[in-house]
C-alpha positions as a printed Julia matrix, in Angstrom:
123×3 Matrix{Float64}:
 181.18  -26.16  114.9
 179.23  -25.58  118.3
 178.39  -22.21  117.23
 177.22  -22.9   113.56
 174.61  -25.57  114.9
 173.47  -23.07  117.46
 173.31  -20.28  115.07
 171.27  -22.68  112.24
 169.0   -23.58  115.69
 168.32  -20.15  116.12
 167.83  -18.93  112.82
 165.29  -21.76  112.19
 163.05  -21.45  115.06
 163.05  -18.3   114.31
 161.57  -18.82  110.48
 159.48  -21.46  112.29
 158.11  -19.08  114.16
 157.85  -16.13  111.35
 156.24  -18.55  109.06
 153.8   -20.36  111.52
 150.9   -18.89  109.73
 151.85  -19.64  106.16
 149.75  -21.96  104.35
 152.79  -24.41  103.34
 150.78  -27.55  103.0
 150.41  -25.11   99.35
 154.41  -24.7    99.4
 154.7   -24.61   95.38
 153.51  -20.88   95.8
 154.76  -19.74   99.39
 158.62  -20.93   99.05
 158.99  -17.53   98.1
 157.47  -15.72  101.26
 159.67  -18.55  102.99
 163.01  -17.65  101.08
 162.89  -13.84  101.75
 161.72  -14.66  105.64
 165.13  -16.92  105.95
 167.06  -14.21  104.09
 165.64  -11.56  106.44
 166.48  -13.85  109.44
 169.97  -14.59  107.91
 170.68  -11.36  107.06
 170.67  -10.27  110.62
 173.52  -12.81  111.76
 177.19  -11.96  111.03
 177.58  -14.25  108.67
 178.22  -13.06  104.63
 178.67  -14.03  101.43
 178.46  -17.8   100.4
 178.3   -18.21  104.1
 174.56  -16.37  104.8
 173.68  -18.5   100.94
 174.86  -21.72  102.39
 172.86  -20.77  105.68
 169.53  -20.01  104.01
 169.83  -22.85  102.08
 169.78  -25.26  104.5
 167.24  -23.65  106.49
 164.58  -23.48  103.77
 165.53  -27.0   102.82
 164.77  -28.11  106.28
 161.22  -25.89  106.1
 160.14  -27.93  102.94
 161.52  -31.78  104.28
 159.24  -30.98  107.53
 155.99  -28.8   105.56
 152.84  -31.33  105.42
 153.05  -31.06  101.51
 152.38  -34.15   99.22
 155.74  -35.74   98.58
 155.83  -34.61   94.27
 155.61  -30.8    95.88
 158.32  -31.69   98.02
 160.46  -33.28   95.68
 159.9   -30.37   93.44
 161.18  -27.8    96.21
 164.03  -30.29   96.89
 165.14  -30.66   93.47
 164.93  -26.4    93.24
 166.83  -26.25   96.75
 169.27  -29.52   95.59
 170.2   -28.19   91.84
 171.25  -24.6    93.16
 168.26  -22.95   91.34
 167.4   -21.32   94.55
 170.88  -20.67   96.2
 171.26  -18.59   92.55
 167.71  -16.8    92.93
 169.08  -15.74   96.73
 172.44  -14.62   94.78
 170.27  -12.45   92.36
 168.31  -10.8    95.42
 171.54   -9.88   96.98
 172.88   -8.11   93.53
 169.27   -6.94   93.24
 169.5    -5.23   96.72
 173.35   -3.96   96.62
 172.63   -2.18   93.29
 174.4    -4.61   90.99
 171.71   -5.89   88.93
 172.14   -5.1    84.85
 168.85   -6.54   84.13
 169.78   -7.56   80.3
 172.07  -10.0    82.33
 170.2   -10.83   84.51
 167.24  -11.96   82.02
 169.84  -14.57   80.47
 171.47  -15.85   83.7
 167.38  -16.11   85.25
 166.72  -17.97   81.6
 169.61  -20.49   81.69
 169.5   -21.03   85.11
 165.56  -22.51   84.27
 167.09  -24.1    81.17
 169.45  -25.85   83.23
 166.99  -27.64   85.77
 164.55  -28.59   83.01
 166.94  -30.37   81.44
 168.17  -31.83   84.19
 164.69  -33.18   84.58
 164.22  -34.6    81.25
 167.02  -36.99   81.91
């Protein structure tokens, strides 16, 4: 456990560090800079799979609960970060990147996934 806290320690100061000049008090629109900085970070660990997912996750979660955004931006991110929306748009990067990407597919998984968390809001 020792060594997953100190890994998540030293992936994060590194994205604090990587991201110090990001404008994130505007986070709606930079969350993507900050994903693909934390998968960039992650992807240099050992970790793989759901693992480096699980990692980035909770790294970019931690980025938006300390970002001096207003707390409906924030909630937004969360509920994106919370609902798996964005551990399934770090998923579709990886697919993207390895070559496995049918885009026809991917159009319909990208559409329900949306579908999915606007729902999920209207309730």
């Amino acid at each position: 456990m020792e060594n997953v806290t100190a890994l998540y320690n030293s992936c994060l100061e590194k994205t604090k560090k990587r991201i110090k000049d990001l404008n994130l008090n505007v986070a709606v629109t930079t969350i993507t800079q900050v994903v693909k900085i934390v998968m960039e970070i992650v992807e240099a660990t050992k970790l793989k799979g759901v693992e480096q997912n699980s990692l980035v996750t909770k790294i970019v979660r931690q980025i938006v609960v300390d970002a001096p955004i207003s707390d409906d931006k924030e909630k937004l991110l969360l509920d994106l970060i919370d609902e798996q929306i964005m551990g399934d748009v770090v998923d579709l990067v990886v697919s993207a990147s390895k070559g496995r990407l049918k885009i026809n597919e991917t159009a319909q998984v990208a559409a329900n996934c949306c579908l999915a968390f606007l729902k999920s809001k209207q309730k």
